[in-house]
N, CA, C and O atoms as CSV, one atom per row, in Angstrom:
chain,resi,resn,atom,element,x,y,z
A,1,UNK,N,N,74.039,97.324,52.744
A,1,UNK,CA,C,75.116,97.861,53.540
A,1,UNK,C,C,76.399,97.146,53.127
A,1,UNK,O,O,76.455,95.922,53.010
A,2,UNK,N,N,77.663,98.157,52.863
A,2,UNK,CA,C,79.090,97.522,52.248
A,2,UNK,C,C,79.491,97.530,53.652
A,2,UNK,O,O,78.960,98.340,54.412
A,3,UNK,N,N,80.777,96.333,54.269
A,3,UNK,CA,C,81.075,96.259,55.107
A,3,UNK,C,C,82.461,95.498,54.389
A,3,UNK,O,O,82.249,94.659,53.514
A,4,UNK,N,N,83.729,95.787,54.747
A,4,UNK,CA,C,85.160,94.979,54.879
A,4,UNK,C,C,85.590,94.266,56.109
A,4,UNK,O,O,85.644,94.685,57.266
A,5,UNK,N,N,85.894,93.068,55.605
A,5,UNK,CA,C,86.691,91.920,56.337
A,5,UNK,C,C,87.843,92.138,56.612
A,5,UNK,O,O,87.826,91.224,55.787
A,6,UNK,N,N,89.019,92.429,56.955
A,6,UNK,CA,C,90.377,92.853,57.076
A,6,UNK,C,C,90.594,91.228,57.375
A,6,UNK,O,O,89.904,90.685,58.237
A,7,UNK,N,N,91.882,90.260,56.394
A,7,UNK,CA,C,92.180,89.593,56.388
A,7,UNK,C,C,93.565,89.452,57.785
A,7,UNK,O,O,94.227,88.507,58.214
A,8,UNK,N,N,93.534,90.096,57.928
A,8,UNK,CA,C,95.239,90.594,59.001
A,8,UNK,C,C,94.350,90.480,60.453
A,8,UNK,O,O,94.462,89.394,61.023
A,9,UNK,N,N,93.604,91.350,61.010
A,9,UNK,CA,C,93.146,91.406,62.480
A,9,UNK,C,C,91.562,90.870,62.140
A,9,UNK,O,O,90.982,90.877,63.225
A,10,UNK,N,N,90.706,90.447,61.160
A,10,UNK,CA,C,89.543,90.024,60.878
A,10,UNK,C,C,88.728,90.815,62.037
A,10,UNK,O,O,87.971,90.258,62.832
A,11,UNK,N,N,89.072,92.541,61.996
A,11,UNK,CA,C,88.152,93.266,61.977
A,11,UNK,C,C,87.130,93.361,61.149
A,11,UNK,O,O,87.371,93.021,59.990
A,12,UNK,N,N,85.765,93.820,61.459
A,12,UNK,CA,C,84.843,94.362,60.460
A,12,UNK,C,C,84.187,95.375,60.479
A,12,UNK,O,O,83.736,95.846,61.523
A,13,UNK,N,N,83.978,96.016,59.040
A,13,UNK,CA,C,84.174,97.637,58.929
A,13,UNK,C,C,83.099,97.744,58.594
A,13,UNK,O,O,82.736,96.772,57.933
A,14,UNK,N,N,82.064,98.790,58.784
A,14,UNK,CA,C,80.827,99.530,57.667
A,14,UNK,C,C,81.660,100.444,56.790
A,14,UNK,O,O,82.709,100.931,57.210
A,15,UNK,N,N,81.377,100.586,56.047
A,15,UNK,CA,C,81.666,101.826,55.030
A,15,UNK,C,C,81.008,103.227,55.213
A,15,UNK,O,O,79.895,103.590,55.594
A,16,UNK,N,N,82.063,103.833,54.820
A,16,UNK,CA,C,80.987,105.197,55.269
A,16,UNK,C,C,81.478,106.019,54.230
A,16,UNK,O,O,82.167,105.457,53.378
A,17,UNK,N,N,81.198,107.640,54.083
A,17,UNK,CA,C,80.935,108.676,52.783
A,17,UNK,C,C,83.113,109.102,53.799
A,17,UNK,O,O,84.187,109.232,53.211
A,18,UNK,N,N,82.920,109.146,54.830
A,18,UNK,CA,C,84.513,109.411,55.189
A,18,UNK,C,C,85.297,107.958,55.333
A,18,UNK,O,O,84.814,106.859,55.605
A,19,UNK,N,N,86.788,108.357,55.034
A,19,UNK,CA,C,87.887,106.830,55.278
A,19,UNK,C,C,87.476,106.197,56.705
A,19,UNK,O,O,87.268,106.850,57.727
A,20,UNK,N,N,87.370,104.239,56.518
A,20,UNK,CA,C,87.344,103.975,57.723
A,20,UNK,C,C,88.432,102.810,57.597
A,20,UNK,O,O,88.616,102.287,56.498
A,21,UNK,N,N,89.032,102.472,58.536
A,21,UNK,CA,C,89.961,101.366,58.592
A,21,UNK,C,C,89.658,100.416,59.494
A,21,UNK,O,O,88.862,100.523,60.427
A,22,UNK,N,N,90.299,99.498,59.202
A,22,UNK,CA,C,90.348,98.076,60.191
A,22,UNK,C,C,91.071,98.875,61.536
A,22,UNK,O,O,91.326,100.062,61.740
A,23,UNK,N,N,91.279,97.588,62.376
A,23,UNK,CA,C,91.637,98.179,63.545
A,23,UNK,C,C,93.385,98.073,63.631
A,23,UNK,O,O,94.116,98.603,64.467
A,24,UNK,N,N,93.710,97.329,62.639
A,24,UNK,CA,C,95.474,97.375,62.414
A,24,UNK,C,C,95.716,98.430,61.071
A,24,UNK,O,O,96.836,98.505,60.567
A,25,UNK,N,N,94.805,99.065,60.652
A,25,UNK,CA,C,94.742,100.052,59.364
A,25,UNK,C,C,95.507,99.083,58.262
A,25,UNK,O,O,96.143,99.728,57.429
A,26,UNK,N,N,95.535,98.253,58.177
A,26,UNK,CA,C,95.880,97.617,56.713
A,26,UNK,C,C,94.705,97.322,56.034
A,26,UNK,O,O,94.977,97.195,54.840
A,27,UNK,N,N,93.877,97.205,56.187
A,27,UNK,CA,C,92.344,97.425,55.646
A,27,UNK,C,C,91.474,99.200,55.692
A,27,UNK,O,O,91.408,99.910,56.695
A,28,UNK,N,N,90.854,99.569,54.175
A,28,UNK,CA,C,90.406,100.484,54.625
A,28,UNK,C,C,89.322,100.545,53.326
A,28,UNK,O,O,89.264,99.611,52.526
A,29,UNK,N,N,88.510,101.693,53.210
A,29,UNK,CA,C,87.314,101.853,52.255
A,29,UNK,C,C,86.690,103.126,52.711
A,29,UNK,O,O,87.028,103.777,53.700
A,30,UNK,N,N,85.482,103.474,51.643
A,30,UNK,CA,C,84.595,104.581,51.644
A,30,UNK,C,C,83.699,104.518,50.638
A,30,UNK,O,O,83.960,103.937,49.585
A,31,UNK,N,N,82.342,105.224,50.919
A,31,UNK,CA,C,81.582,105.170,49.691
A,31,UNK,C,C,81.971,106.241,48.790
A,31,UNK,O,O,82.981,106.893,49.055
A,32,UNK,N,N,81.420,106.443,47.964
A,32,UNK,CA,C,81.776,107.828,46.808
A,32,UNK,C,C,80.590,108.753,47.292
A,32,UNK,O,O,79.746,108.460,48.139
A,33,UNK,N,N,80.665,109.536,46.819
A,33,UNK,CA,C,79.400,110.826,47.126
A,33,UNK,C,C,78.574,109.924,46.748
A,33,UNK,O,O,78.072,109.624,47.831
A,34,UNK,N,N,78.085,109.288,45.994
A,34,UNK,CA,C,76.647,108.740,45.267
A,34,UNK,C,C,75.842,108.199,46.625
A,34,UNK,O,O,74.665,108.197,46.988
A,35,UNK,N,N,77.130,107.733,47.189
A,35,UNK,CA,C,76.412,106.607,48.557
A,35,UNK,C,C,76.382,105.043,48.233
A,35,UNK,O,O,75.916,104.166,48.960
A,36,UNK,N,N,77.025,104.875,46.892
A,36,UNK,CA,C,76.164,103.104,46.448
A,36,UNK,C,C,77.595,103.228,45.936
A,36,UNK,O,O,78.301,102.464,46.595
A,37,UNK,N,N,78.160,103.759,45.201
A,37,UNK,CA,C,79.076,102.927,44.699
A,37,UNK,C,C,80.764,103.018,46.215
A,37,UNK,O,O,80.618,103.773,47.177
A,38,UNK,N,N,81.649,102.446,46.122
A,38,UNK,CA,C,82.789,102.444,47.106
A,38,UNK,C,C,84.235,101.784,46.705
A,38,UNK,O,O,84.315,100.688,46.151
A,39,UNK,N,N,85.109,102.405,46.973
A,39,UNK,CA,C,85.943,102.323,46.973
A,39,UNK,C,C,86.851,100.861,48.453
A,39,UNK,O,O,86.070,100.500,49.334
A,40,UNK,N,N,87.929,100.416,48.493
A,40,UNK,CA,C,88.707,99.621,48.684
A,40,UNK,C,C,89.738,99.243,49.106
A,40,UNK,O,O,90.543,99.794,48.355
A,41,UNK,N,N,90.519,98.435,50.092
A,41,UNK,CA,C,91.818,98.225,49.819
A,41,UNK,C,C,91.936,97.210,51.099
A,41,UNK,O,O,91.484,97.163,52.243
A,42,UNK,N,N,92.733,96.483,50.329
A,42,UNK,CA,C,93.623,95.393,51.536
A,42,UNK,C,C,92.297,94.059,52.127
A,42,UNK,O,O,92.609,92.933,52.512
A,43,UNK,N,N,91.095,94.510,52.058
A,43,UNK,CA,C,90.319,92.801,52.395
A,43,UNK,C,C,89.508,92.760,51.491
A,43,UNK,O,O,89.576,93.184,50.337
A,44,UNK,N,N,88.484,92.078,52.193
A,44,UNK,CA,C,87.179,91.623,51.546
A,44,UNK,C,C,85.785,91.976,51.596
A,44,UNK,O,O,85.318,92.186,52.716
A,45,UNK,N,N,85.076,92.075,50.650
A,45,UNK,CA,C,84.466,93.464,50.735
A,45,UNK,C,C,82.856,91.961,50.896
A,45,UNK,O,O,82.775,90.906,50.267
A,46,UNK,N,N,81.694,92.631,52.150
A,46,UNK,CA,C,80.909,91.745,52.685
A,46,UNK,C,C,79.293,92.980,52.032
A,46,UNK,O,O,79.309,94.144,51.632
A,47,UNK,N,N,78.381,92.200,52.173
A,47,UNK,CA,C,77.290,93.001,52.161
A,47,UNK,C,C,76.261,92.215,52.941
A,47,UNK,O,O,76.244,90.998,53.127
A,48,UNK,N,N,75.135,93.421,53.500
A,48,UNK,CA,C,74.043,92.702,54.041
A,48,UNK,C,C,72.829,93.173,52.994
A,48,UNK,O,O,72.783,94.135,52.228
A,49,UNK,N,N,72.029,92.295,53.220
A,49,UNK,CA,C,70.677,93.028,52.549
A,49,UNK,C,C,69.948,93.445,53.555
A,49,UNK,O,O,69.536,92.881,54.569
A,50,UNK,N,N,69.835,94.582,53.111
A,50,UNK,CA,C,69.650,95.501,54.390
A,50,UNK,C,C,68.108,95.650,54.844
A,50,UNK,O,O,67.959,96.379,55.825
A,51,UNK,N,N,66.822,95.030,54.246
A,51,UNK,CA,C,65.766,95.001,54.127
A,51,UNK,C,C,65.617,93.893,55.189
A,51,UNK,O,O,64.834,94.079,56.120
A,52,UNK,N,N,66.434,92.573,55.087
A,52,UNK,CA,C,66.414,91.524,55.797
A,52,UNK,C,C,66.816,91.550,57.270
A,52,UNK,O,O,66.387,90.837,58.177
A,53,UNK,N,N,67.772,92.566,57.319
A,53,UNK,CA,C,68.476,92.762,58.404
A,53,UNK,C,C,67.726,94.130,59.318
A,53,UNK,O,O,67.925,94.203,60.531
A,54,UNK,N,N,67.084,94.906,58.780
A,54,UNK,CA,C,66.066,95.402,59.075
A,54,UNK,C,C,64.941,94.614,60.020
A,54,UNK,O,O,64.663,94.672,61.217
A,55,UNK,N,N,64.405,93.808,58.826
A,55,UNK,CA,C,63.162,92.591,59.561
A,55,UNK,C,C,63.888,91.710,60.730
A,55,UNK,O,O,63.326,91.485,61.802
A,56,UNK,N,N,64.659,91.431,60.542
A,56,UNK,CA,C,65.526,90.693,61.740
A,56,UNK,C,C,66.000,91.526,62.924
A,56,UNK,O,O,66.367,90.952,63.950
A,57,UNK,N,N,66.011,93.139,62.806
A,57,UNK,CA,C,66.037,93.606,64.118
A,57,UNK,C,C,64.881,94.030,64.741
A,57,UNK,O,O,64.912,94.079,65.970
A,58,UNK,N,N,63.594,94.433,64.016
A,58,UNK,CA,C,62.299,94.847,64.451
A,58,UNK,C,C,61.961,93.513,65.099
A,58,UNK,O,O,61.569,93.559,66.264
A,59,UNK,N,N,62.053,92.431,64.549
A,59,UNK,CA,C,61.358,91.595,65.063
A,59,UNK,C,C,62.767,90.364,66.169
A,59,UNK,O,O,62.833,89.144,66.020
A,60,UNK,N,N,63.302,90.854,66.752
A,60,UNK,CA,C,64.176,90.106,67.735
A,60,UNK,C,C,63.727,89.535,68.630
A,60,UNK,O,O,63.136,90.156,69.513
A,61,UNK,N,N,63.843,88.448,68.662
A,61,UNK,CA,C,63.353,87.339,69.694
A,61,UNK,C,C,63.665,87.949,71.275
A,61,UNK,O,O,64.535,88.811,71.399
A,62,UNK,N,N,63.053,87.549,72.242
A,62,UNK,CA,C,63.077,87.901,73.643
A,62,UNK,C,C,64.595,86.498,73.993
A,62,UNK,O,O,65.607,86.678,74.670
A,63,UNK,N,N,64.341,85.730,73.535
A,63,UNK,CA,C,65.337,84.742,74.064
A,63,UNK,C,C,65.432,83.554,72.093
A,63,UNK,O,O,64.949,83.680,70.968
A,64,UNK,N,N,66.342,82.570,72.805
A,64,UNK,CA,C,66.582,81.317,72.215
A,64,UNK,C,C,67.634,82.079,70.812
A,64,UNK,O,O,68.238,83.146,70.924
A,65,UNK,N,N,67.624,81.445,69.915
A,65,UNK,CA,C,68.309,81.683,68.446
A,65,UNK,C,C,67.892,83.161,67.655
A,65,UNK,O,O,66.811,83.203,67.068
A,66,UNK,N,N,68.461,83.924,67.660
A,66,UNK,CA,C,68.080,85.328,67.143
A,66,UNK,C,C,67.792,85.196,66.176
A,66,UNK,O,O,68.055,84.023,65.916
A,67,UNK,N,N,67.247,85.795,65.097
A,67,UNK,CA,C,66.634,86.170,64.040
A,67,UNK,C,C,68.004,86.214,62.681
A,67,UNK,O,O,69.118,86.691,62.900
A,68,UNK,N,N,67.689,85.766,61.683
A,68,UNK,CA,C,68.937,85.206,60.915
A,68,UNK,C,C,68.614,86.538,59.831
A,68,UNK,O,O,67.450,86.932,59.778
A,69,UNK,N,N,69.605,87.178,59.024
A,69,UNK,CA,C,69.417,87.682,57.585
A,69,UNK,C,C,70.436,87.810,56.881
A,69,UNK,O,O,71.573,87.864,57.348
A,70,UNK,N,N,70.164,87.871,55.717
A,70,UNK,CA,C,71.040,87.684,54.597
A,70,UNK,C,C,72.327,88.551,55.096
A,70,UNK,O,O,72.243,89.573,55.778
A,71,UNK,N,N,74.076,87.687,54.420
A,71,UNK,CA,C,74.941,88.571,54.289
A,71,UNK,C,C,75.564,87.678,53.183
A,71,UNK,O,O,75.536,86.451,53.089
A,72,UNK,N,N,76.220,88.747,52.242
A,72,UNK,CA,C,77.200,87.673,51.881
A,72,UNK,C,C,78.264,88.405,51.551
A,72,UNK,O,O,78.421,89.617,51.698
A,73,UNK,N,N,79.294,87.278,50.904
A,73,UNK,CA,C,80.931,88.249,50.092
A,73,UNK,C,C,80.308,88.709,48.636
A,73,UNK,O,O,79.913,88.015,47.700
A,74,UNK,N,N,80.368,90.164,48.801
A,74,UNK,CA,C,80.651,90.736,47.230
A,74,UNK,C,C,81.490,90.116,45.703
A,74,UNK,O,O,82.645,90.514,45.555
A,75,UNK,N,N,81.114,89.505,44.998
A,75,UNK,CA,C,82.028,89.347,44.428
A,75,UNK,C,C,83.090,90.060,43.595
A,75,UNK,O,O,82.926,91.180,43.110
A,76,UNK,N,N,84.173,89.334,43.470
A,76,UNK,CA,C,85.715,90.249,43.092
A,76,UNK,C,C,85.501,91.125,42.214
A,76,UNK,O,O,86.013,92.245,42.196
A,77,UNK,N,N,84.597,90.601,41.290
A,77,UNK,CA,C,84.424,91.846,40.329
A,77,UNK,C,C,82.668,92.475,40.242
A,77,UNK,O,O,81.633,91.948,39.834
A,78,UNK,N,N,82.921,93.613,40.743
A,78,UNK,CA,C,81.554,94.323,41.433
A,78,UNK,C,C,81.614,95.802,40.628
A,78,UNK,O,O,82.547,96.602,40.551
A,79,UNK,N,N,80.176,95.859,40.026
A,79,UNK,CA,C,80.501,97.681,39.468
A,79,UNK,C,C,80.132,98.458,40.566
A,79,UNK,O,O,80.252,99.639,40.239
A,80,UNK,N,N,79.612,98.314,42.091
A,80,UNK,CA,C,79.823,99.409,42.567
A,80,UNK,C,C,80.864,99.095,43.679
A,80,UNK,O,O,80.539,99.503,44.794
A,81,UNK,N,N,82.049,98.452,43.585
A,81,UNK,CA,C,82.613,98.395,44.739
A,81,UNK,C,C,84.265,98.122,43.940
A,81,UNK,O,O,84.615,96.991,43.602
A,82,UNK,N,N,84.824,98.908,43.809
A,82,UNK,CA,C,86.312,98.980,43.054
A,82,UNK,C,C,87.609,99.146,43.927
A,82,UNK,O,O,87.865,100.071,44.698
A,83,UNK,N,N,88.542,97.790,43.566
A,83,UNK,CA,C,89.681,98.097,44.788
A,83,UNK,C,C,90.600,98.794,44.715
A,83,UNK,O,O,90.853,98.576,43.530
A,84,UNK,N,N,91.168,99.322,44.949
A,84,UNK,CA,C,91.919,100.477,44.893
A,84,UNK,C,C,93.385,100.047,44.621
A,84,UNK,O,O,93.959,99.269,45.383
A,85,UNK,N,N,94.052,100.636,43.381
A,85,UNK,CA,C,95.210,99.780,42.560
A,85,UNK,C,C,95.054,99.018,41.994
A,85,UNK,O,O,96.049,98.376,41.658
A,86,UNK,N,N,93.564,98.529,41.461
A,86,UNK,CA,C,93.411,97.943,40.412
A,86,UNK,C,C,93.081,98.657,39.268
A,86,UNK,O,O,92.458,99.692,39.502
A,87,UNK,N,N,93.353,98.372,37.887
A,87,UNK,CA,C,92.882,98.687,36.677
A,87,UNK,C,C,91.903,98.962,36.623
A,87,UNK,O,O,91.405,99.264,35.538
């Protein structure tokens, strides 16, 4: 799952196949038809592994420390995730 950081209101976005924006719209993104690759602009582009985050909601604790799974920052240069006004 692609998700943006908006550096300005540190909203956070899922990506979707239509435009979504931060909540001050200086951040925004979308996937392409494919579904995997996405487009960009204005933050930082986050991912989960979505297999992990999966296992971490089936299995949610009743109480104490919730269930942890992978996320991390995409790095700057990504072939399926391109920022928009760049080369």
């Amino acid at each position: 799952m692609k998700l943006v950081l908006c550096p300005h209101c540190h909203d956070v976005f899922k990506l979707a196949k239509n435009v979504r924006f931060c909540a001050c719209k200086k951040s925004g993104g979308q996937y392409k038809e494919d579904g995997l690759n996405a487009v960009y602009w204005g933050g930082i582009p986050l991912g989960f592994a979505n297999s992990t985050l999966v296992d971490a909601v089936e299995n949610q604790p009743e109480e104490g420390a919730g269930r942890e799974f992978v996320a991390f920052v995409i790095p700057k240069k990504c072939p399926t995730m391109k920022v928009l006004g760049e080369a």
